[in-house]
N, C-alpha and C positions, 0 to 999 in steps of 0.2 A: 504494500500500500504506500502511497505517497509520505506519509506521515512517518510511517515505519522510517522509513531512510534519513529522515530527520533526528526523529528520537527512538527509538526500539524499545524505552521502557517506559514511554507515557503513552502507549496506544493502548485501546481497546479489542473489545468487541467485533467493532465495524472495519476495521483491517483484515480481520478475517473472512468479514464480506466482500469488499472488494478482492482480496483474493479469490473466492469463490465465484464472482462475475468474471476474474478472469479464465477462469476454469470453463464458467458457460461458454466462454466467446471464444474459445477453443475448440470445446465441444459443438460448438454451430459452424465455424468458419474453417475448424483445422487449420489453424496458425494462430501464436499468440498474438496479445495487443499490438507488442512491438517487434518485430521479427530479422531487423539489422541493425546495424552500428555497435558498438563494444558494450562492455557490459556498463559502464559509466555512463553511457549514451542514453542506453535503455533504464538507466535508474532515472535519469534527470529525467525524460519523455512519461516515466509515469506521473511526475510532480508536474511536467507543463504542456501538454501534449496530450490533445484527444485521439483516441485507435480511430482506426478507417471504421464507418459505420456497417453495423454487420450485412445491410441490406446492398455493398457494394460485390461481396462477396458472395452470398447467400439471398438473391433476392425473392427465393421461397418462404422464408423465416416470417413467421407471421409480426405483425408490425407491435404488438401487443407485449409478444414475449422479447424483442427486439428491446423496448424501452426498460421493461425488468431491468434486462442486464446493465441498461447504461446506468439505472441509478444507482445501480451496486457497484458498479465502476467510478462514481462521482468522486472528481479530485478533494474535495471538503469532506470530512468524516461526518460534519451535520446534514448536507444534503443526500445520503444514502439512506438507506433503513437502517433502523438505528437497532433493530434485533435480529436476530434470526429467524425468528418466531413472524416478524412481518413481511419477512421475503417469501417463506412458505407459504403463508396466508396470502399475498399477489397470488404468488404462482397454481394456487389453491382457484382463485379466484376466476384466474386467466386459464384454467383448463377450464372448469365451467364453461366460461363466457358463449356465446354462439358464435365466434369468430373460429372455434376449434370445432366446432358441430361436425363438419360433416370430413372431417380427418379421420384415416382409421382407428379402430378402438387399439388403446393401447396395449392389453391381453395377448394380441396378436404377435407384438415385437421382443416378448420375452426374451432375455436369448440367458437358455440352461447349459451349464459347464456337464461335457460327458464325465462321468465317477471313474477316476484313476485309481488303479489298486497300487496300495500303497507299498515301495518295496520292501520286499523282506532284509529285513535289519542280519548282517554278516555275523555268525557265531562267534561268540569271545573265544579267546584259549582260557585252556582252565586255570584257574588261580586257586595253588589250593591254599590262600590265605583264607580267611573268615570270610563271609558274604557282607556286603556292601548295599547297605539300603539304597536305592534304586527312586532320585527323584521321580514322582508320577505326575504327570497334568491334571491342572486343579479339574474338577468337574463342570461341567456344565451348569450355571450357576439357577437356581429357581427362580419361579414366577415375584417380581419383585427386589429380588438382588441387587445388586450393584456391580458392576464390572465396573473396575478402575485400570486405566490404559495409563501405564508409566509414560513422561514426558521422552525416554530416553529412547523408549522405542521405538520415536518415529526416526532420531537421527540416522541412522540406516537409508532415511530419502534423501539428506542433503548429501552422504558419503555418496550416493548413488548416482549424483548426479554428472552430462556428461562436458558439463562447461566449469574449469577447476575455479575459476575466476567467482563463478558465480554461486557456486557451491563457499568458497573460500568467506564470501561475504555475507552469505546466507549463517555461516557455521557463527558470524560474528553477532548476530542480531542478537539482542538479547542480555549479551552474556554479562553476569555481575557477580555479587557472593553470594544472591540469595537463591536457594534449589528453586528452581521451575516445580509449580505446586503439580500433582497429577491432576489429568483431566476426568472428570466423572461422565459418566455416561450412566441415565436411569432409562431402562428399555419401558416405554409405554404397555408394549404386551407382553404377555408370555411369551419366551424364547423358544423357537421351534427345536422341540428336541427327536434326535436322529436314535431310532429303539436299535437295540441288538450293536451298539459300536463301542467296544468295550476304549477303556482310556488306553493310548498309545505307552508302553514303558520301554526307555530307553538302557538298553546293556549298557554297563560301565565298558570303558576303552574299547567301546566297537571303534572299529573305521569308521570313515565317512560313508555314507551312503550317496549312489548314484541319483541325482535329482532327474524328479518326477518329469515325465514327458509332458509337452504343455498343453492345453485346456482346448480343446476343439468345442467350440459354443454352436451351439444347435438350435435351431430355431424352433417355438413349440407349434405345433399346427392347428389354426383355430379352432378345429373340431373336437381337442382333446378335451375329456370332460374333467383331470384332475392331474396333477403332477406325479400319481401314482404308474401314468404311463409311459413320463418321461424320468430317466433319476433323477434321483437326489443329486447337488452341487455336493461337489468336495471341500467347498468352503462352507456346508451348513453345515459340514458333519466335525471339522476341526476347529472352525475359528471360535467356536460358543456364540457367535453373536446372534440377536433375533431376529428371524428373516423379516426380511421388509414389506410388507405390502404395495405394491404399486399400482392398484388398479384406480382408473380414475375417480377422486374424490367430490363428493359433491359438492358445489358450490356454498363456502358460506361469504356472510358481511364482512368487507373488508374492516379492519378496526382502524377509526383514524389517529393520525400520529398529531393532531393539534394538538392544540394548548386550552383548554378550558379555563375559565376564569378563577381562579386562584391560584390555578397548577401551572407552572413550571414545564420548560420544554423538560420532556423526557431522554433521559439517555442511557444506553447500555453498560450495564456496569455491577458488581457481583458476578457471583457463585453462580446463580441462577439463570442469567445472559448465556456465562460460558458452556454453562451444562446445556441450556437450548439450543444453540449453534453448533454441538457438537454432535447432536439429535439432529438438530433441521440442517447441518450441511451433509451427512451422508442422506439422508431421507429425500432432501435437492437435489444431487448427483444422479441418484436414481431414477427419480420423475421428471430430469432434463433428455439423460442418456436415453429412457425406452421414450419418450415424443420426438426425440431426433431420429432416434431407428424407426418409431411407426411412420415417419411423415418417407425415410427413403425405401425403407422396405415393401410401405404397401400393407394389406395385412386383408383380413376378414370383412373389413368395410364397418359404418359405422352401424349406429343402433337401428336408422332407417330401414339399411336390408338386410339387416339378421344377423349383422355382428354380436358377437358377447363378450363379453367384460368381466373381471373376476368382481365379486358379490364385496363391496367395503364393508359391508357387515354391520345388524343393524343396532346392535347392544354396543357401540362406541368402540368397540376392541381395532378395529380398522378388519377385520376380515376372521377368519376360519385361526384359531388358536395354535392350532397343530400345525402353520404354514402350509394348509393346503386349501388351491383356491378351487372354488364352485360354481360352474357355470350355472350360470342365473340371464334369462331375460331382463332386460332393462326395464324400469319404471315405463310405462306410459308416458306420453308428455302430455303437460297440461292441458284439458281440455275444457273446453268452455260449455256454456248453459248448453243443456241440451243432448251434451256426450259427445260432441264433435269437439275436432282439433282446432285451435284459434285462426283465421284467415290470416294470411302474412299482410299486414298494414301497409297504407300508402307508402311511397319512399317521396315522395313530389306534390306540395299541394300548392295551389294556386289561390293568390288572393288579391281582388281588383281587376279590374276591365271584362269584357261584354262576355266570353267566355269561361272565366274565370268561376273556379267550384266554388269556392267562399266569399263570399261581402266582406269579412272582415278578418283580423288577424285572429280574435277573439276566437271565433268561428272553428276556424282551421285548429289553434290549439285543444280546444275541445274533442276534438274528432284524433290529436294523438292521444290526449290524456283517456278514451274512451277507449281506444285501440292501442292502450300500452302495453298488452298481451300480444300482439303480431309483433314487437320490436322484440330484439335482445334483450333479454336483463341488462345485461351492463355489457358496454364495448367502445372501444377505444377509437371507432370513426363514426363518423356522422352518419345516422340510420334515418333521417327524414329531415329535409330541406322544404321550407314554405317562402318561396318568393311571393315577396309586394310588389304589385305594380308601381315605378316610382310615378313622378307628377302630381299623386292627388294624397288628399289630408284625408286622415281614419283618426273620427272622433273617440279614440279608447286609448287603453293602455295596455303594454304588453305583461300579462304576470305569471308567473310561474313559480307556485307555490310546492315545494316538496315536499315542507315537512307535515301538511293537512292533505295533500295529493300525492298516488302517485304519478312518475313520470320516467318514460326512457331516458337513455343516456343518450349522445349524440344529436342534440335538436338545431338547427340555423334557421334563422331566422333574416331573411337578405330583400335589402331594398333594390329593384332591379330597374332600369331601364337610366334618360342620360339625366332625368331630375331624382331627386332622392323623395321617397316617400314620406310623408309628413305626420308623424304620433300627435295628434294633439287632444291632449286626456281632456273629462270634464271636471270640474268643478275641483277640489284642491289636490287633486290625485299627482303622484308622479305620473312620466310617461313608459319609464321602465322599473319592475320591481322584480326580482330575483330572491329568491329566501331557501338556502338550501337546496342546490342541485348541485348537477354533476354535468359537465361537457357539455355547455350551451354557448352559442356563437350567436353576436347579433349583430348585423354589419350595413353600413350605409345610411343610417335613417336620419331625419333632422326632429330631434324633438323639442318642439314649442310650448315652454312652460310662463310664459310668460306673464307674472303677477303669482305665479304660485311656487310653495315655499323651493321643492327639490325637484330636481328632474329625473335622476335615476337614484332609485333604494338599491345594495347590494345588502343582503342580510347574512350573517351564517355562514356556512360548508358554500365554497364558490370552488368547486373542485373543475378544474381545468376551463372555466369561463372563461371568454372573452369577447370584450366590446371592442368596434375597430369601424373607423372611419364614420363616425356619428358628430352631427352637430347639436348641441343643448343651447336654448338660447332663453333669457327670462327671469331666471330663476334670483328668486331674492334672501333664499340660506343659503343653500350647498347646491352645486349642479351636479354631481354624486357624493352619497354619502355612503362609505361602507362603513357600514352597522355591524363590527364582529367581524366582519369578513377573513376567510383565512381561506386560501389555495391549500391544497396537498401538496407535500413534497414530492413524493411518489407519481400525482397524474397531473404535474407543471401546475405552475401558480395563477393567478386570478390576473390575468392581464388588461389593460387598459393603451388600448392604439390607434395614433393618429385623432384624438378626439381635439375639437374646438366646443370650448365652453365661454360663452360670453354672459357674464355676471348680469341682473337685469335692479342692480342696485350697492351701495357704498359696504354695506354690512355684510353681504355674501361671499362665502368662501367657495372657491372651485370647484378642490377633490377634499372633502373630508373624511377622516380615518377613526370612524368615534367610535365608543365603548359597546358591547354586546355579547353576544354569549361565548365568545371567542374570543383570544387574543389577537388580536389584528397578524397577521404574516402571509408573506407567498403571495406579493402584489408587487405588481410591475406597470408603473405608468410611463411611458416611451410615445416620443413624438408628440405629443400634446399641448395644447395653446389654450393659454386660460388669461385669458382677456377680462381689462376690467373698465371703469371702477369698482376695486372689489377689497374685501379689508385683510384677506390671504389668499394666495395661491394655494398653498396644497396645507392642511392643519393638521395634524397627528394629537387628538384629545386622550389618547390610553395608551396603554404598553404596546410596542409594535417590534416585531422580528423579523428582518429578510423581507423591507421591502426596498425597493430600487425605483430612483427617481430619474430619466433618463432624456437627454434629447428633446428637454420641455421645455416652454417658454411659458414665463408670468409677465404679463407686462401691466402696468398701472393698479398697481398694490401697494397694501399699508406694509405687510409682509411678503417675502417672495415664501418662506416656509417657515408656519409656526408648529414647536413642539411648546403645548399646552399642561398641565396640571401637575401638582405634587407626589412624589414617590414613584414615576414613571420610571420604565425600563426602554434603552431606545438599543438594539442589537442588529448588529447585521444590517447596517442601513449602508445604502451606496446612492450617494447623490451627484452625481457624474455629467458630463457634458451638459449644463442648462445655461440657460440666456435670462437674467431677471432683469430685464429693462424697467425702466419710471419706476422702479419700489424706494419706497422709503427706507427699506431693512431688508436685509439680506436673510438669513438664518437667525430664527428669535426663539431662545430655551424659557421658558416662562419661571423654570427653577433649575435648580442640578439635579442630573442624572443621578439613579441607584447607582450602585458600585458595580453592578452589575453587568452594565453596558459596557459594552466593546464594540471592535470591528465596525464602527463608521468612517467612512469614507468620505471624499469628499474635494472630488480634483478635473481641474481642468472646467470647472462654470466662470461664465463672463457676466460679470454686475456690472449693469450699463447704466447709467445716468442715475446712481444710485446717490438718495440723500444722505442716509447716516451708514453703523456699521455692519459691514460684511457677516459678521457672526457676533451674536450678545449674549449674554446670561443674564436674565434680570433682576433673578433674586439669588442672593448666598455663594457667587462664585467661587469657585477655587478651583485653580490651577492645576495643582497634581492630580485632583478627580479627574477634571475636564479633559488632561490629558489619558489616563487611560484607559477613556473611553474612544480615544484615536490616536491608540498606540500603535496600530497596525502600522510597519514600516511603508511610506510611503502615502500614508493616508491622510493628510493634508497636502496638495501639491498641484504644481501650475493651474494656478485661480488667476484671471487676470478682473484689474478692476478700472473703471474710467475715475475715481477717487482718488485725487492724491493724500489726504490722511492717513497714516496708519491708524493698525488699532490700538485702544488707551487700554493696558489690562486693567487699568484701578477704575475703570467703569465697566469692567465685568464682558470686553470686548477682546475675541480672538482671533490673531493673524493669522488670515488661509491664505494671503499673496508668495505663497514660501515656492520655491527655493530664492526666487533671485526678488526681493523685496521692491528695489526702485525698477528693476524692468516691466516689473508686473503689475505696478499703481501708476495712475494719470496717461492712461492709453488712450490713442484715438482710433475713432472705428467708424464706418462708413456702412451700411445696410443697403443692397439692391433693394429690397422692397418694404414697405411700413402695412402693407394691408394684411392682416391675420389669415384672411382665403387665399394669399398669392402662395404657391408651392417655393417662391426664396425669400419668403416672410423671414423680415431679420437674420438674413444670409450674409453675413460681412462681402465687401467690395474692396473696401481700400481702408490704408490706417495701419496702427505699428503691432497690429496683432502676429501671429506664426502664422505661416503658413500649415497647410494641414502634413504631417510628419508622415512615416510608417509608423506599423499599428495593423490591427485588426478588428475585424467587424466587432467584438464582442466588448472591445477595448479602443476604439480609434483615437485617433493621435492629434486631434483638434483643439480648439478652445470654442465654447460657446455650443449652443444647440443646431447649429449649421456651419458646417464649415465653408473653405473659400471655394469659391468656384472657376476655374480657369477658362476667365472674356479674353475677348478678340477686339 
């Protein structure tokens, strides 16, 4: 893992994940992450350096189990799953999904080890000293035991390895005075015990014996009805461990990794972690390896034409006690009123103009929420698109309530033709309300709120949402407010793109970030123009983690960004490439951070015609807090200002003009365009800004929310 290479005795848990995604992306690609340059090469490329994406390689790999692997691969040990217990639970999830439906059943791709007779051990000569008690192998341990795997028996992997270099550096991880604790391993079931195999005992000063001939795997053929007709492995019968179960499991709720309101992000860490990761990565390994065999081998087909599956067994155990599995017909699939199978749902619904199925947007969701039995349960691409006609005004609002409704996964909602369609709600409603869902897209619309308080609610679980190219105009609080809103780690965060919001009053704030049943995180607002008069740009009222503020402009603010109320926690915040034109205040802390906070960022924005200072504290500052909460190396830097004042620390004001102080204060700058709709809206022209540097898309190398553009 990345971190490993740093320090090898403050990792966790989640190093051991990421090592097991690399292991996936092996097992799907055949070849690792990084597969040239020296061994120094390939340490640094796992610290800065994304693998080629599996789907360049593999582009049969379904796109579901594709994203798995990258979050277990995630360079940050925060942005991975943080257990083991939650990468099974995905992978649990994503076999379920209907995206795997119609693959063959897994049962099929078994592959059983033929039974080697074990060689007969060479006669001692006779000793006619006394007899020599004769170590025995311990027994096959009972239902409930504990097998403990000594730390030292796996080093036998690293000796084994055929790069000395990397063996060499692998042998070093770790090493201190203190013993490596054993790993515990508690088997969920009963261990399948192998009848009639007495324990192996070994003669004193035999020779060596000739090692076994190797393992010819057989495929089992889907018609057998039990493993009584293929053998037994020779790894059931020696290793004691308990066979695994691998038939596919049923779908359960994935558990979210948020933060509820009092709680604490979660992290891996105990006895307990270790002991699940040691369970759930051979238990992964297994449910990786036979979905990669069933998808190239082929197999019995699925449940539709008469595939079977071994039975998971319905008393909790995961299957047949004795390791042996049962052919069983599948469940039924769910069937609607009447005894019939559910009709597969529209995928395409139409709403506005003389053809058109539905009058209104309202209309159209109704008919998925009524038909959310034809969709998947849950899947990771869009299962039903309702284009609006654009040109014409729909007096409603769009709402999708999940936690009082259900609803599919994958919904878009798109404004189509060359005018954008126009939400204009009644009476004090927003135009968009979102409360609790999952993968919802709504792109293109102008919502006209004008004289009414918000324009878009985000509530709750906003797991992989995103709004993109919408205009809000009117609004006299918040032109969105997330209420709680928290992205998932796991299925990407709650995005906000390309939006223009123009304030319809002195007191209104943009984007606000306020209190609810969630700690605010997994928000990304990029590209965005929040036009005023308005008294903030973007406000953070409660504790927020891992949200990014990016390629935005505020212009004509009291605030360009306030962080509001006492005892807050501000984590993982990245404010990066913005443009705060006409604000009176740059960055305004209403108090000091918890101690808590870290990892803010905060480089390369351009305060343009800005009255006071760049960044304040307003009440209680201190310095050595304030810094580390932006101790990350690097994390104040190239801010340019049109201000020549620095900042006064004894009014509680902090210098972001760093590295080069006079180069970076009293700049002059030049704008191709001042209109908020022009596409070089506050695009610099001329003036003693950089030019835009190298860099990459995820990091570019500019100053401000638009860099320069090369005229003629």
């Amino acid at each position: 893992a990345p971190e490993q290479a740093l320090d090898s005795h403050q990792v966790d848990a989640r190093a051991d994940i990421y090592s097991l995604g690399c292991t996936m992306y092996f097992l799907l690609t055949g070849r690792p992450p990084f597969n040239e340059g020296t061994l120094a090469q390939r340490l640094m490329w796992h610290q800065t350096k994304s693998p080629p994406e599996i789907s360049e390689t593999r582009a049969d790999v379904p796109e579901g189990l594709a994203e798995i692997v990258s979050t277990m691969m995630a360079k940050d040990a925060d942005n991975r799953f943080q257990t083991a217990r939650d990468v099974a639970e995905q992978l649990t999830t994503w076999i379920g999904d209907g995206e795997t439906a119609a693959q063959p059943p897994v049962a099929a791709a078994v592959l059983v080890a033929k039974p080697v007779e074990p060689p007969t051990p060479a006669p001692s000569p006779v000793d006619p000293s006394p007899p020599v008690a004769t170590p025995v192998e311990p027994p096959v341990p009972e239902a409930g035991d504990t097998t403990r795997v000594s730390a030292s028996e796996t080093e036998k992997v690293v000796a084994g390895t055929d790069d000395p270099g990397l063996a060499d550096f692998l042998s070093q991880l770790g090493n201190d005075d203190t013993p490596a604790p054993s790993a515990v391993v508690e088997p969920d079931a009963p261990p399948a015990l192998t009848p009639d195999v007495p324990p192996t005992v070994a003669p004193p000063e035999a020779p060596p014996a000739p090692s076994p001939p190797p393992f010819t795997p057989v495929e089992v053929a889907p018609g057998m009805d039990s493993a009584e007709e293929s053998p037994p492995s020779v790894a059931a019968q020696s290793s004691g461990f308990p066979d695994l179960d691998v038939s596919s499991p049923q779908a359960t709720p994935r558990r979210s990794t948020r933060s509820r309101k009092t709680a604490g992000r979660r992290r891996a860490s105990g006895k307990g972690s270790k002991m699940w990761l040691a369970i759930g990565g051979v238990v992964l390994l297994v449910i990786v390896a036979v979905v990669v065999m069933s998808n190239i081998g082929g197999g019995g087909g699925g449940a539709e034409n008469g595939g079977e599956t071994a039975d998971p067994g319905s008393d909790g155990t995961g299957g047949d006690a004795g390791g042996t599995p049962t052919k069983v017909t599948p469940p039924p699939a769910k069937k609607a009123a009447g005894g019939k199978k559910p009709a597969k749902a529209k995928k395409t619904l139409q709403v506005g103009g003389v053809d058109a199925e539905y009058e209104t947007i309202t209309a159209a969701l109704a008919y998925v929420r009524e038909h959310v039995d034809g969709y998947s349960r849950r899947s990771r691409r869009i299962q039903v698109t309702i284009n609006v006609l654009g040109g014409q005004t729909y007096a409603e609002s769009i709402e999708i309530d999940g936690k009082k409704q259900k609803w599919p996964t994958g919904i878009a909602i798109v404004s189509t033709g060359v005018e954008p369609a126009i939400i204009a709600p009644t009476g004090r409603k927003s135009g968009i309300r979102l409360n609790q869902v999952e993968y919802v897209r709504i792109e293109g619309f102008r919502v006209e709120v004008k004289g009414k308080p918000t324009g878009v609610v985000l509530a709750g679980a906003q797991d992989r949402v995103q709004l993109e190219n919408l205009v809000i105009d009117g609004f006299t609080e918040s032109g969105i407010d997330l209420q709680g809103a928290a992205g998932e780690p796991s299925q990407d965060a709650l995005r906000l793109i390309d939006l223009r919001l123009t304030a319809g009053g002195a007191a209104a704030v943009g984007v606000r970030l306020s209190e609810g049943v969630y700690d605010t995180s997994h928000v990304e607002i990029t590209g965005c123009r929040l036009i005023g008069p308005q008294r903030a740009g973007i406000q953070l009222t409660d504790t927020a983690t891992y949200v990014a503020v990016s390629r935005t402009v505020v212009q004509s603010a009291g605030v360009a960004l306030e962080f509001s109320g006492e005892n807050r926690t501000w984590r993982h915040l990245k404010i990066h490439n913005n443009t705060f034109s006409k604000v009176q205040r740059g960055l305004v802390f209403e108090h000091m951070p918890t101690d808590n906070s870290d990892n803010v960022t905060i480089r390369r924005n351009l305060f343009h015609e800005i009255e006071g200072p760049e960044c304040l504290v307003e009440n209680g500052y201190v310095e050595l807090q304030f810094s580390q909460m932006v101790s990350t190396a690097g994390s104040i830097t190239e801010n340019w200002s049109t201000r020549t004042a620095p900042a006064d620390l004894k009014k509680g004001e902090r210098e972001l003009m760093l590295p080069g102080l006079k180069q970076q204060r009293g700049v002059k700058v030049e704008f191709s365009s001042t209109d908020p709709a022009a596409s070089d809206f506050l695009e610099p022209r001329d003036g003693t800004l950089p030019r835009r540097g190298p860099g990459n898309p995820k990091d570019p190398a500019f100053i401000g929310a638009q860099p320069f553009r090369a005229r003629r």
